[in-house]
mmCIF file of the N, C-alpha and C atoms, coordinates in Angstrom:
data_MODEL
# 
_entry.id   MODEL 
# 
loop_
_atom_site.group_PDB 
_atom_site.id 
_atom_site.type_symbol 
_atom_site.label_atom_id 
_atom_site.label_alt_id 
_atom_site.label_comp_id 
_atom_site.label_asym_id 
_atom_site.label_entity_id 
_atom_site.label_seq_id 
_atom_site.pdbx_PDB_ins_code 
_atom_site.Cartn_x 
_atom_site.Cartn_y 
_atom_site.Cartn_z 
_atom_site.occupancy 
_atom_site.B_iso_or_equiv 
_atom_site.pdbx_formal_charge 
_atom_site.auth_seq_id 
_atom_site.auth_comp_id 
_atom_site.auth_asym_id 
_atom_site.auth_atom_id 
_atom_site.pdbx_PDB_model_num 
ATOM 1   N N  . UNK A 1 1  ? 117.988 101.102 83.417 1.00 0.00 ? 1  UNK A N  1 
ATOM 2   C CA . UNK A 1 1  ? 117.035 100.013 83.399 1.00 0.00 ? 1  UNK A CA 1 
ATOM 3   C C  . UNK A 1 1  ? 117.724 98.745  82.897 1.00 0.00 ? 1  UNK A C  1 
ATOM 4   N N  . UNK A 1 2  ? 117.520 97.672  83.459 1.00 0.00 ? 2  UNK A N  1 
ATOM 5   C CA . UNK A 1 2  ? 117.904 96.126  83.124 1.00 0.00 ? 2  UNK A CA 1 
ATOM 6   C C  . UNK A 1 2  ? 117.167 96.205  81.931 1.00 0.00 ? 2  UNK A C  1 
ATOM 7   N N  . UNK A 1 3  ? 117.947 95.601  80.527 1.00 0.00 ? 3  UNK A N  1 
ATOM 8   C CA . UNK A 1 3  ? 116.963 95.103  79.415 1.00 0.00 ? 3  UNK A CA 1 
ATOM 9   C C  . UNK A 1 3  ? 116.935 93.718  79.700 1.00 0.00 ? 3  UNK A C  1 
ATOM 10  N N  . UNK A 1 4  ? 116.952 92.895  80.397 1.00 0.00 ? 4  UNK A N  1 
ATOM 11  C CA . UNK A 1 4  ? 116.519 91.744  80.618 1.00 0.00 ? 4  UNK A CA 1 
ATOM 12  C C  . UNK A 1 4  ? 115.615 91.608  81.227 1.00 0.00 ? 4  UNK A C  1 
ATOM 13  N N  . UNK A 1 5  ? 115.121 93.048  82.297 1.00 0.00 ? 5  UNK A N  1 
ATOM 14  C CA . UNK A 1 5  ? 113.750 92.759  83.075 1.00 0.00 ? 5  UNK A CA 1 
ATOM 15  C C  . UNK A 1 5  ? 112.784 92.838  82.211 1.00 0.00 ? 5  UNK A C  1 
ATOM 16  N N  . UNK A 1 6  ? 111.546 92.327  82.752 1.00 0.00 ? 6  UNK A N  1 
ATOM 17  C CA . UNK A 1 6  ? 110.345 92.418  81.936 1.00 0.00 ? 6  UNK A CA 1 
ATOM 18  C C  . UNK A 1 6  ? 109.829 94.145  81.860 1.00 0.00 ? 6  UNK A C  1 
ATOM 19  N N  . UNK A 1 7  ? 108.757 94.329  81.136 1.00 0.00 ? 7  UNK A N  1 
ATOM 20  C CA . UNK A 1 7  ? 108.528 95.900  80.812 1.00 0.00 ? 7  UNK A CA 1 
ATOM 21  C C  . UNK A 1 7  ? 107.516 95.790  82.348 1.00 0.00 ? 7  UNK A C  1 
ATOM 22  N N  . UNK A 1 8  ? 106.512 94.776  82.215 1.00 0.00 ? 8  UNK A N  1 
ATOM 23  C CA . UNK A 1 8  ? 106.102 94.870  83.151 1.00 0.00 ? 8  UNK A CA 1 
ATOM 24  C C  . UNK A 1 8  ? 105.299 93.510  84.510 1.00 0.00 ? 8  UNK A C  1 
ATOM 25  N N  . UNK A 1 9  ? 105.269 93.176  85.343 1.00 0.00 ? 9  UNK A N  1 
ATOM 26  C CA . UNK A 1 9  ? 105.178 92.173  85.918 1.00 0.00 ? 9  UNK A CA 1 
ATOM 27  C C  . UNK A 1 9  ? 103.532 92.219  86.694 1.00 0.00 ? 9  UNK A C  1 
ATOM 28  N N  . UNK A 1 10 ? 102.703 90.868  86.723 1.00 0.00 ? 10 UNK A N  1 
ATOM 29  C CA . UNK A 1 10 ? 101.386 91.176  87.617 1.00 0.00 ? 10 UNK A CA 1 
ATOM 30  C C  . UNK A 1 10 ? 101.924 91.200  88.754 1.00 0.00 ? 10 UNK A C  1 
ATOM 31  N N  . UNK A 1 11 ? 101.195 91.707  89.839 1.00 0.00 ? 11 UNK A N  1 
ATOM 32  C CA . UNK A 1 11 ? 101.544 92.371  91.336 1.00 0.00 ? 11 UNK A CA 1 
ATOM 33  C C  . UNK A 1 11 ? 101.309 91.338  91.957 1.00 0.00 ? 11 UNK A C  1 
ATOM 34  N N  . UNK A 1 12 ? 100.303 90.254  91.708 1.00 0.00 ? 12 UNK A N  1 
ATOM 35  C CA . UNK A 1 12 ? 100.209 89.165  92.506 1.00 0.00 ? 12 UNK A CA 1 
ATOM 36  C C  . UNK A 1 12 ? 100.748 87.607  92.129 1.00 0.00 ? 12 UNK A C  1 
ATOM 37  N N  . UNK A 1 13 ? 101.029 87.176  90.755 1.00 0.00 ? 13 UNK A N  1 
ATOM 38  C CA . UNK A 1 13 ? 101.238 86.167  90.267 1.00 0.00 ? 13 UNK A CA 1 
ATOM 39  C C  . UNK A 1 13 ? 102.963 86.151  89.544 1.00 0.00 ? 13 UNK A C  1 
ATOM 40  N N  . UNK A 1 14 ? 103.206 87.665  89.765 1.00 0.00 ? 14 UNK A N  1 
ATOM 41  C CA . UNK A 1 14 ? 104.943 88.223  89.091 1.00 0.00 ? 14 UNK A CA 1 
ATOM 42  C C  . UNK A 1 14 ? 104.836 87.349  87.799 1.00 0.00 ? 14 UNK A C  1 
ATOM 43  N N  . UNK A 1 15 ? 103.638 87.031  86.917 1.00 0.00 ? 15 UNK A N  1 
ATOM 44  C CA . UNK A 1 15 ? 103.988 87.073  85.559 1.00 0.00 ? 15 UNK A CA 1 
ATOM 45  C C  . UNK A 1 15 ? 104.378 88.109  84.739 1.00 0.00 ? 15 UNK A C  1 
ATOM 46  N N  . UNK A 1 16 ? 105.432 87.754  83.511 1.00 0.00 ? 16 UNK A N  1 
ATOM 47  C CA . UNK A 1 16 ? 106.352 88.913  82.896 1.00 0.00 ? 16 UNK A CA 1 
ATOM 48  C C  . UNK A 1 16 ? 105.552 89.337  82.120 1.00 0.00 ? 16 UNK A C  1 
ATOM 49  N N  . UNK A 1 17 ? 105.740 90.451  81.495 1.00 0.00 ? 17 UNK A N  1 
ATOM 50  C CA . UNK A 1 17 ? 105.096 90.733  80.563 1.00 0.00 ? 17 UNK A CA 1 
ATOM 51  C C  . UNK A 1 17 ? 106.360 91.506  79.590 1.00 0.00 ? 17 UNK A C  1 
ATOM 52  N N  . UNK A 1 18 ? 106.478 91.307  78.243 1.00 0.00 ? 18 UNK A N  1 
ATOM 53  C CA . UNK A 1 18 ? 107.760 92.162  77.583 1.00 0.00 ? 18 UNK A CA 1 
ATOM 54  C C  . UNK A 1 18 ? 106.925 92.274  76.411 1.00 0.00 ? 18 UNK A C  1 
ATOM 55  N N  . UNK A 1 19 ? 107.015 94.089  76.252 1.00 0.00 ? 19 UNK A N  1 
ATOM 56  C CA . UNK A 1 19 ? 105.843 94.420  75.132 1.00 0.00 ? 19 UNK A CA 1 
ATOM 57  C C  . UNK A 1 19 ? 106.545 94.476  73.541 1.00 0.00 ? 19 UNK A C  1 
ATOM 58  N N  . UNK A 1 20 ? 108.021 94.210  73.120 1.00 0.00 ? 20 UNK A N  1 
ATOM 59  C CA . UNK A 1 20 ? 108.489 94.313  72.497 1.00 0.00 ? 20 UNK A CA 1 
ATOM 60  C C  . UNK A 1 20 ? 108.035 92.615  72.044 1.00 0.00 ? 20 UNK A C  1 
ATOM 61  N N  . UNK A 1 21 ? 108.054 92.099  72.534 1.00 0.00 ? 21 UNK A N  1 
ATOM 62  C CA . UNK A 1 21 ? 107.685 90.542  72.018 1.00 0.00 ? 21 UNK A CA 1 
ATOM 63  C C  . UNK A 1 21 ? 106.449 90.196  72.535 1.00 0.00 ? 21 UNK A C  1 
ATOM 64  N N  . UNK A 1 22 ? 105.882 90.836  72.737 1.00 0.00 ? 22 UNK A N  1 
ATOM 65  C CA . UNK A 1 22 ? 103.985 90.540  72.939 1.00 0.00 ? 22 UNK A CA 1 
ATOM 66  C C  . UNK A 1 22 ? 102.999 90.908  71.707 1.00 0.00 ? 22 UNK A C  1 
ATOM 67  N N  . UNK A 1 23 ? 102.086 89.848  71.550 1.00 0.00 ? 23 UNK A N  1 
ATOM 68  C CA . UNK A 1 23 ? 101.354 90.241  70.255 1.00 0.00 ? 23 UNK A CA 1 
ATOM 69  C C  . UNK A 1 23 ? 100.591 91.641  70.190 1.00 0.00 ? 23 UNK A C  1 
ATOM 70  N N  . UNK A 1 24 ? 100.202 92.004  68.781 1.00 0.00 ? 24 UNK A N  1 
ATOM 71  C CA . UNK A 1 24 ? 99.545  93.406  68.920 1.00 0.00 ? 24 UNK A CA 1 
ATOM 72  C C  . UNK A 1 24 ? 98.139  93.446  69.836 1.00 0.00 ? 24 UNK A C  1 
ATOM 73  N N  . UNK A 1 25 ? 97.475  92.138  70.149 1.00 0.00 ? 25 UNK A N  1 
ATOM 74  C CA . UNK A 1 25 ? 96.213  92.028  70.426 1.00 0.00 ? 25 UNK A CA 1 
ATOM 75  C C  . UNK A 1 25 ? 96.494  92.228  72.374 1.00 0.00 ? 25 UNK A C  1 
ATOM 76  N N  . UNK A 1 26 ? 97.639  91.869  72.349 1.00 0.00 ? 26 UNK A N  1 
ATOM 77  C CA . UNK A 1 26 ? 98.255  92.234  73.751 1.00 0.00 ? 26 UNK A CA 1 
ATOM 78  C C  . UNK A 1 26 ? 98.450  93.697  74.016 1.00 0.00 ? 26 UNK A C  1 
ATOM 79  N N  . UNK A 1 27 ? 98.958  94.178  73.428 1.00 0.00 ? 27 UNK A N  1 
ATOM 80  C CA . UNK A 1 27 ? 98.824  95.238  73.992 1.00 0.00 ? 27 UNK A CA 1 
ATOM 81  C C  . UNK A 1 27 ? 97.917  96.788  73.595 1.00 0.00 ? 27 UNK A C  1 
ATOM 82  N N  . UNK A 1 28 ? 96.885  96.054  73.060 1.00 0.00 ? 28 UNK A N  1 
ATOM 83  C CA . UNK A 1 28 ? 95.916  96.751  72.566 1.00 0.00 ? 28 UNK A CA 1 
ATOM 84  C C  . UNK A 1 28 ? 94.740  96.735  73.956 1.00 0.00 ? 28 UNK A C  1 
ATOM 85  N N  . UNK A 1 29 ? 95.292  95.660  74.754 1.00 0.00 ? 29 UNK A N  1 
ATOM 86  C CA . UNK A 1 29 ? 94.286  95.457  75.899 1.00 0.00 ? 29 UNK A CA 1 
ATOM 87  C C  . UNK A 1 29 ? 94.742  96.286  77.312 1.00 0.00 ? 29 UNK A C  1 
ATOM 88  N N  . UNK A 1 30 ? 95.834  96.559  76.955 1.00 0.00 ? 30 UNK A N  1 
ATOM 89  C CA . UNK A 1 30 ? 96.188  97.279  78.383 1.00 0.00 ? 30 UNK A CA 1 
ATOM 90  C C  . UNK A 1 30 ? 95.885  98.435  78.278 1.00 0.00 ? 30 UNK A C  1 
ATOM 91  N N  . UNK A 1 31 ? 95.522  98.922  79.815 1.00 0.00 ? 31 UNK A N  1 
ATOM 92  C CA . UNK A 1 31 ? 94.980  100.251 79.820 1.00 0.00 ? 31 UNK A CA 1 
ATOM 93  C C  . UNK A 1 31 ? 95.870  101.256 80.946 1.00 0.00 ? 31 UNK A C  1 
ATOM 94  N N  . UNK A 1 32 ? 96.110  102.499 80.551 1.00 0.00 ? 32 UNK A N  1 
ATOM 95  C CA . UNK A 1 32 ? 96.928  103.502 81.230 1.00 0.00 ? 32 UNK A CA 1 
ATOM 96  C C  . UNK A 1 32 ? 96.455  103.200 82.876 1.00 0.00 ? 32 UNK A C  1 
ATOM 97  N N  . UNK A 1 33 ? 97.608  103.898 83.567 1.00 0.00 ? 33 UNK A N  1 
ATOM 98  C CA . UNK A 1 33 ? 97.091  104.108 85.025 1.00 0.00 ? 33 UNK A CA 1 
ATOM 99  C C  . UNK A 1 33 ? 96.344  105.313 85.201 1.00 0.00 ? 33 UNK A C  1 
ATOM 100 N N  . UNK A 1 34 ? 94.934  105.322 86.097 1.00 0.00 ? 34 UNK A N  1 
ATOM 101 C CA . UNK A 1 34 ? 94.675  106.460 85.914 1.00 0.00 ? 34 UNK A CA 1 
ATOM 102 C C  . UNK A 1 34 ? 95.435  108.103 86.271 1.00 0.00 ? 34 UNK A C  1 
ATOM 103 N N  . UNK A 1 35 ? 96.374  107.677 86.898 1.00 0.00 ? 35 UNK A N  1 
ATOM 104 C CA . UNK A 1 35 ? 97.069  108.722 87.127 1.00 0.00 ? 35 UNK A CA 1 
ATOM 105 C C  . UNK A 1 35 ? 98.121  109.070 86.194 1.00 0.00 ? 35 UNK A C  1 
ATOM 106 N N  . UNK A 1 36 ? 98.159  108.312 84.582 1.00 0.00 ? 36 UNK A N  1 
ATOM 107 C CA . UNK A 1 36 ? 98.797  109.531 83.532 1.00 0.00 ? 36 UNK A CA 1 
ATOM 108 C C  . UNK A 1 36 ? 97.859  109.437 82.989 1.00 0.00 ? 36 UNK A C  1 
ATOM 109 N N  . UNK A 1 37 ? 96.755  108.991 82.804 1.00 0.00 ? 37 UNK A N  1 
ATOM 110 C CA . UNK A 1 37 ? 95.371  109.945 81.885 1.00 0.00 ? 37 UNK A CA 1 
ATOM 111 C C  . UNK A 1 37 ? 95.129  111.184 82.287 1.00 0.00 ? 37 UNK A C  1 
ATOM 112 N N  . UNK A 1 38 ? 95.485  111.130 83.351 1.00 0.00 ? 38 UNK A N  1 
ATOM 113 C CA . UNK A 1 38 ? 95.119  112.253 83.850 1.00 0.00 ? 38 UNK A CA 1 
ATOM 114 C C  . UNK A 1 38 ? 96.237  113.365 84.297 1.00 0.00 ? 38 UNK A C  1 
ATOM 115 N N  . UNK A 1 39 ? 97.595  112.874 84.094 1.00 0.00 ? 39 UNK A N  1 
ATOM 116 C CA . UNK A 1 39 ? 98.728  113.408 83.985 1.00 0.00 ? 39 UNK A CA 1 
ATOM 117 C C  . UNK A 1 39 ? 99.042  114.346 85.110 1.00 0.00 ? 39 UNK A C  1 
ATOM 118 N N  . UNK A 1 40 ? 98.581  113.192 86.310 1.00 0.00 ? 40 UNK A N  1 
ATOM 119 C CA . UNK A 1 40 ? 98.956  113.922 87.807 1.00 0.00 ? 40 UNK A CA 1 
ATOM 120 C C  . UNK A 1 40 ? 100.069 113.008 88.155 1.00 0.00 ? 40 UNK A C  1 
ATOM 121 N N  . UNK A 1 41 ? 100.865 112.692 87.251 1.00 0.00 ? 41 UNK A N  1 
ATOM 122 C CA . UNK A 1 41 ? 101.844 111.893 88.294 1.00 0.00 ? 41 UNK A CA 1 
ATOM 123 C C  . UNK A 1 41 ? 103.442 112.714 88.356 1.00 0.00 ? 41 UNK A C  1 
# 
């Protein structure tokens, strides 16, 4: 993995997202895909 890429990018606007330097309130808002809640992937 590039450590310069972002952790993760929006699909339509390719804003970065890097959770190591994102506030706690940030990533308290993101939510799993449903496919590892459910741990079919």
């Amino acid at each position: 993995a590039n450590p310069r890429a972002p952790d993760f990018k929006h699909k339509e606007s390719g804003e970065a997202l890097w959770l190591g330097s994102s506030p706690d309130w940030a990533r308290s808002k993101l939510t799993l895909d449903s496919a590892v809640e459910d741990n079919s992937f």
